[in-house]
C-alpha positions as CSV (number, residue, x, y, z in Angstrom):
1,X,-0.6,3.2,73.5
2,X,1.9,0.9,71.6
3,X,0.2,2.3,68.4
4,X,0.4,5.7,69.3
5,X,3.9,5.5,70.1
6,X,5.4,5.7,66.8
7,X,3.6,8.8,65.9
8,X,5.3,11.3,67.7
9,X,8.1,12.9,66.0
10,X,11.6,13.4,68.2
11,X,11.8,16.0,70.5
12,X,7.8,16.4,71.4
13,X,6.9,16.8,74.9
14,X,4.0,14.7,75.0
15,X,6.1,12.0,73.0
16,X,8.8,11.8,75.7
17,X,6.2,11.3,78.3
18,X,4.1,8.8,76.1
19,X,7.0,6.6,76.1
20,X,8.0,6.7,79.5
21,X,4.0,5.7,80.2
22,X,4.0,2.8,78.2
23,X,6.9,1.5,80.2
24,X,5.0,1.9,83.3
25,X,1.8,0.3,81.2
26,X,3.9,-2.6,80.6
27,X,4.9,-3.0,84.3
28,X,1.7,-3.2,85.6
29,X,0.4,-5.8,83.0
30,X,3.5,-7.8,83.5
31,X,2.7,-7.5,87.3
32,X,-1.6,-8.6,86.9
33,X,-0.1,-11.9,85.8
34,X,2.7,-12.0,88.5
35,X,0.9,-12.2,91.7
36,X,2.0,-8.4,92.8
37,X,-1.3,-7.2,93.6
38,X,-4.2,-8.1,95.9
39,X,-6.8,-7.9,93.5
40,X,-5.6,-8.0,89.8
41,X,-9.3,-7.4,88.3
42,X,-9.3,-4.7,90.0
43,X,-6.0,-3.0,89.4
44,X,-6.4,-3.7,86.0
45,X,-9.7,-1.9,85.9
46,X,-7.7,1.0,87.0
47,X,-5.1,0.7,84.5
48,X,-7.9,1.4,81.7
49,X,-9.4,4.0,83.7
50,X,-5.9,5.9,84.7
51,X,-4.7,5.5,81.2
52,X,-8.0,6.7,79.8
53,X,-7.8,10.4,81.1
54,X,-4.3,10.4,79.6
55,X,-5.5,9.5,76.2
56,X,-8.8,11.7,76.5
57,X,-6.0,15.1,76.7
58,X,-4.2,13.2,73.9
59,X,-7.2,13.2,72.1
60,X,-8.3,16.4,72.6
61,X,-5.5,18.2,71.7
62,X,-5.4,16.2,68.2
63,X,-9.3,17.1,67.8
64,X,-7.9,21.3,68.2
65,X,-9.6,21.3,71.6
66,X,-7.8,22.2,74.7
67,X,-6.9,19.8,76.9
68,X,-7.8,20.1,80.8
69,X,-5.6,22.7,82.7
70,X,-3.4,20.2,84.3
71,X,-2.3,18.5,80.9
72,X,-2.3,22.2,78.9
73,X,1.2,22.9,79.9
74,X,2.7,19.9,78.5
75,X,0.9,20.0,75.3
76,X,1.4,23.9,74.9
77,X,4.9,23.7,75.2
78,X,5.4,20.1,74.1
79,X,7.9,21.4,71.1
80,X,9.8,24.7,73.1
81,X,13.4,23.9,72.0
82,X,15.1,24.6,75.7
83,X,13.0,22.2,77.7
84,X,15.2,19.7,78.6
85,X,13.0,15.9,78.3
86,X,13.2,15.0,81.6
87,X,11.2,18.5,82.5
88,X,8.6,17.2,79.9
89,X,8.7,13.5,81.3
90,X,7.8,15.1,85.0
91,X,5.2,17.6,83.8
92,X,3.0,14.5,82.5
93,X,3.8,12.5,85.5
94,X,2.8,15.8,87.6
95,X,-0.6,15.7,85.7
96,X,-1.1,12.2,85.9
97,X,-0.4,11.5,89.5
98,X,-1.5,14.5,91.0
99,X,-4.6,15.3,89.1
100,X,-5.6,12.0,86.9
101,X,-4.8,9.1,89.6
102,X,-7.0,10.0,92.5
103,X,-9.9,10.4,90.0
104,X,-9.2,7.7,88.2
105,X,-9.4,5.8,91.9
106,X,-12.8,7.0,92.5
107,X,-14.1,6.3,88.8
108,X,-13.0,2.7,89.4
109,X,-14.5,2.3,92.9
110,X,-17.8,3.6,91.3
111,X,-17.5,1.1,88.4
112,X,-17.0,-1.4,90.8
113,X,-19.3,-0.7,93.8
114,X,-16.2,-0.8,95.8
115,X,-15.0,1.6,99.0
116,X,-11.9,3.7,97.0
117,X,-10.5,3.3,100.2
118,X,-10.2,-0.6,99.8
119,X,-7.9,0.3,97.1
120,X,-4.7,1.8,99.4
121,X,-2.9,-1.6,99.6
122,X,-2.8,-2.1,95.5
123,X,-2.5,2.2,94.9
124,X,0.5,2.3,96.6
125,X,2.0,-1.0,94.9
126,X,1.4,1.3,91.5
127,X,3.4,4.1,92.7
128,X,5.7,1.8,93.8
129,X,6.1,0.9,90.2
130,X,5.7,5.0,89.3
131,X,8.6,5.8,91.8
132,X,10.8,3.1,90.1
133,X,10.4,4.1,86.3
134,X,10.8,7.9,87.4
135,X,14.3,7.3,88.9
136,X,15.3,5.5,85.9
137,X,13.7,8.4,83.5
138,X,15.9,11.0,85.7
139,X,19.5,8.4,85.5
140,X,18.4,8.3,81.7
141,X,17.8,11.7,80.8
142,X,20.0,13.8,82.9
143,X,22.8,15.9,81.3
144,X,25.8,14.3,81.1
145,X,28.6,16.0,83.6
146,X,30.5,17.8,81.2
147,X,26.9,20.0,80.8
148,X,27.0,21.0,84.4
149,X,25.5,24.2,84.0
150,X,22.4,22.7,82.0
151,X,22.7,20.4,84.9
152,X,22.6,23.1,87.7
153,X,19.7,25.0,86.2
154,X,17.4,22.0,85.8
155,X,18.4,20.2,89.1
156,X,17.3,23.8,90.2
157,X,13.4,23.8,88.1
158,X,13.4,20.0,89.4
159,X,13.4,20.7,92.6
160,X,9.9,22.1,92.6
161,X,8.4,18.3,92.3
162,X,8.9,15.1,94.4
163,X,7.5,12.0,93.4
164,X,6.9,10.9,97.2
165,X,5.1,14.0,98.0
166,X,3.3,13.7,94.7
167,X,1.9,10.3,95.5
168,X,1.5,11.3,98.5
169,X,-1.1,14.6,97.6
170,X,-2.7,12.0,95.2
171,X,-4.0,9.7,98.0
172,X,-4.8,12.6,100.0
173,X,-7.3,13.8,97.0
174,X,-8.6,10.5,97.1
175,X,-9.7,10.3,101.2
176,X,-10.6,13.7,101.0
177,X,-13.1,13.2,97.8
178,X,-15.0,10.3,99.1
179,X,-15.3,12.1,102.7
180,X,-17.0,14.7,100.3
181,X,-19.3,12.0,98.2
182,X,-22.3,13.7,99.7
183,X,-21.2,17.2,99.1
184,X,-20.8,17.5,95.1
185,X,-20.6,20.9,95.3
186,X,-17.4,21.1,97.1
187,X,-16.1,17.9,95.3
188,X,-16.7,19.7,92.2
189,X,-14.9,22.8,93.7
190,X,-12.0,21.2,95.1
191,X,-11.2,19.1,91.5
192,X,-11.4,22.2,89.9
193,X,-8.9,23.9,92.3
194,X,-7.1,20.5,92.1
195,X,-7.1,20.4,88.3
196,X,-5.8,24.4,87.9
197,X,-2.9,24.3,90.8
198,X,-1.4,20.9,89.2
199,X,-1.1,22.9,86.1
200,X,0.6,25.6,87.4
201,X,3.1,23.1,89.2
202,X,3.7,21.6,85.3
203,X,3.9,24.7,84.2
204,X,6.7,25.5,86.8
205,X,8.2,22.5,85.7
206,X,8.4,23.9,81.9
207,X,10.6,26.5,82.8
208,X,12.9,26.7,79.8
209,X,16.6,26.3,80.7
210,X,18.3,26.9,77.4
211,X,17.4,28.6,74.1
């Protein structure tokens, strides 16, 4: 991700978000060492994992293929001159929390041969971590006063999203995926569903404010 970094030019979307991920990368590997989670092993297996889906829509979109519904959004409108950055900077973390996290529990859990559910402790410790790098993102990246009606109208689009409730859907997906491990059918059905209505919360989130 450090390597990636560099490459995107200012004012992309994906870019804004990219940056603000590596800071949260770089919390939770400054936390494996620190004692901050029950199991370290596993929470860093997650970190690969979580990261992982991130970079697959990353990849895709440089390859010309289109990224899953949840992430097309942000990389479809990832240069639209009146998005403001925090909009793009909470689109990814809508896609990433919503959508990528749960699965990326599960994947883990598999990898492991653990119970996802062991994981609730340490998941909310990460979001913990989500919740503190998304306040700073909003102190950093708000409009400064004398832009109050920029501020108004994206206070207003921000409105639709809540980290809290965000993490809290997330761990929802989770509990309710595992209770349907011997249904795949509806798993499948339910990611799917899961997959389209976070991008249409994104999408929301996109709303341009300014030309």
């Amino acid at each position: 991700m450090r390597a990636l970094a560099p490459g995107f030019p200012a004012g992309d979307g994906v870019g804004v978000f990219h940056r603000m991920y590596l800071t949260v990368t770089e919390l939770v590997h400054d936390r494996l060492a620190a004692a901050y989670f029950a199991d370290p092993d596993a929470m860093a297996a997650l970190d690969v994992v979580f990261a992982g889906r991130y970079l697959a829509a990353v990849d895709a979109d440089a390859a010309g293929r289109p990224t899953r519904p949840c992430w097309r959004p942000l990389f479809e409108l990832r240069r639209h001159p009146g998005i403001h950055p925090l909009q793009f900077a909470l689109a990814g973390m809508n896609a990433h929390i919503e959508h990528d996290l749960p699965l990326a529990v599960l994947d883990t859990a598999r990898l492991l041969g653990r119970d996802p559910l062991s994981f609730e402790a340490d998941y909310h410790r990460i979001n913990d971590l989500l919740a503190q790098v998304e306040a700073q993102v909003r102190e950093e990246l708000l409009p400064e006063p004398e832009s109050a009606k920029a501020a108004e109208a994206l206070l207003h689009v921000l409105d639709v999203w809540s980290i809290d409730r965000a993490r809290g859907a997330a761990w929802a997906t989770v509990q309710v995926l595992h209770g349907l491990r011997d249904a795949p059918l509806a798993a499948a059905a339910l990611v799917s569903a899961l997959d389209d209505s976070v991008g249409m919360v994104s999408r929301a989130l996109l709303t341009p404010i300014g030309s």
